[in-house]
C-alpha positions, -999 to +999 in steps of 0.1 A: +641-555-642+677-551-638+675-518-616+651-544-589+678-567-592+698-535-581+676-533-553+674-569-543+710-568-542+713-536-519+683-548-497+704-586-491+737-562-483+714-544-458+701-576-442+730-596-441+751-565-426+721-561-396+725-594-393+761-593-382+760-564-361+732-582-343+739-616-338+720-615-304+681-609-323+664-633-337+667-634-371+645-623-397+640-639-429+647-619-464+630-634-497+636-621-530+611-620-553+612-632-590+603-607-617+594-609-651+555-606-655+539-627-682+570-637-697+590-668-696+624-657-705+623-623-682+608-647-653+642-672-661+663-643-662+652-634-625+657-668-609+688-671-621+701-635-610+682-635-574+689-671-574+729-667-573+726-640-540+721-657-509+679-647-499+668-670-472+637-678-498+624-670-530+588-654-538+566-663-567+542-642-580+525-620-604+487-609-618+481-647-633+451-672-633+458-705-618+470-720-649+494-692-659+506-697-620+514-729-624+530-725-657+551-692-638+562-715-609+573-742-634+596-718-655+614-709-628+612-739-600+644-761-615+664-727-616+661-720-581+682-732-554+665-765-540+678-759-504+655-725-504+618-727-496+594-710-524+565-685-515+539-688-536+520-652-534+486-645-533+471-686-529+444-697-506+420-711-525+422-753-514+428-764-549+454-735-560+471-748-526+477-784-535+484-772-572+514-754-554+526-778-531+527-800-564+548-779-580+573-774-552+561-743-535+568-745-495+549-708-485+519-693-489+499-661-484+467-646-496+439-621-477+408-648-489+409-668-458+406-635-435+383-612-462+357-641-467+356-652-429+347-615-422+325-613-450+303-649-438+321-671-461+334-699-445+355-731-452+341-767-449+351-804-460+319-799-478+330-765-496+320-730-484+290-721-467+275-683-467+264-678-429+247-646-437+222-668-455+191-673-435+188-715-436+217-713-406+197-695-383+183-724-369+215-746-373+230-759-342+257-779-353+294-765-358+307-751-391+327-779-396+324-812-373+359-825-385+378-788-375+395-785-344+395-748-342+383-726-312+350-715-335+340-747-343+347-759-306+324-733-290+302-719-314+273-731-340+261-717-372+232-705-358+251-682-335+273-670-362+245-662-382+231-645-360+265-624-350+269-619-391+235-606-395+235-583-365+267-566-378+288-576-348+325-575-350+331-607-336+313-625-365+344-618-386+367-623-356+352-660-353+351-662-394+387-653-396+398-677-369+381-710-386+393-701-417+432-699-407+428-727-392+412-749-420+436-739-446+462-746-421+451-781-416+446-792-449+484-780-450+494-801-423+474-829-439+493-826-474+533-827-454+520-861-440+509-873-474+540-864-490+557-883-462+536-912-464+536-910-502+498-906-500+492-870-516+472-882-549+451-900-527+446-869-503+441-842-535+419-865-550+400-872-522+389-840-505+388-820-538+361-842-553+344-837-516+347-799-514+338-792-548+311-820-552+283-801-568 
């Protein structure tokens, strides 16, 4: 761990010295990443070593299940700096998403969104939907009334099926698109709870919607 520290540190002395010999571009955001695996007092060690260099952000990650992340991101969340944003790697699943915005995470990424939307599997308020299944081939209504995205604006189920079990490339295209764009509402949604002071309500609310069995 300490030689990726070493690293860290010569990748920040890098950035910050491009930085100044290029005032004129825009800049680019460096994150450090906190190590440490499985273990709480490796993972401690990290935040406060990467913590004390000056990253624009801090990354959280690792080979956990959702509890272990959240247990991960608590370890090391009141040791690093509260001005930085945290990037929570590897979420975008809706309820791993509201676990990390409860826990102080500000970032996220993950491949889900795009790998099921090419794949048929698609986001709605009413949980996911397969479109490769053969029930939507006569459904004319929108994968999700309540999205705003360009699929859901111009496009029905039916058709999507249809693109999805003809092989086109545009299924995914279309897939992908709604996708991005419902995970990146429901993250709109949660800042304007937390604002309003609303975001039990708002977890509460749509999870027991979206997983409703």
């Amino acid at each position: 761990m300490e030689r990726t520290h070493r690293w860290a540190k010569r990748s920040l002395d890098a950035h910050l010295n491009l930085r100044t010999k290029h005032p004129s571009k825009s800049p680019q955001a460096l994150l450090g990443v906190v190590q440490g695996g499985r273990h709480k007092d490796l993972r401690e060690e990290s935040a406060r070593v990467l913590g004390a260099m000056d990253f624009d952000g801090y990354g959280i990650g690792g080979s956990f299940d959702k509890d272990d992340m959240t247990t991960a991101v608590g370890w090391v969340n009141a040791i690093l700096p509260e001005d930085k944003p945290r990037h929570l790697l590897g979420i975008g699943e809706p309820e791993d998403l509201f676990g990390g915005v409860e826990n102080g995470c500000d970032l996220f990424d993950c491949v889900a969104p795009t790998r099921m939307g090419r794949n048929g599997t698609l986001h709605t308020r009413d949980g996911k939907i397969n479109l490769r299944n053969a029930k939507f081939t006569r459904d004319f209504t929108p994968v999700d009334s309540e999205c705003d995205c360009y699929t859901c604006k111009n496009y029905t189920r039916a058709y999507l099926a249809h693109l999805f079990r003809s092989n086109e490339m545009l299924a995914g295209t279309l897939g992908s698109i709604h996708n991005l764009r419902f995970l990146i509402s429901l993250v709109d949604q949660m800042r304007e709870a937390i604002l309003d002071e609303t975001f039990d309500t708002l977890k509460t609310n749509f999870l027991a919607r979206y997983y409703k069995k």
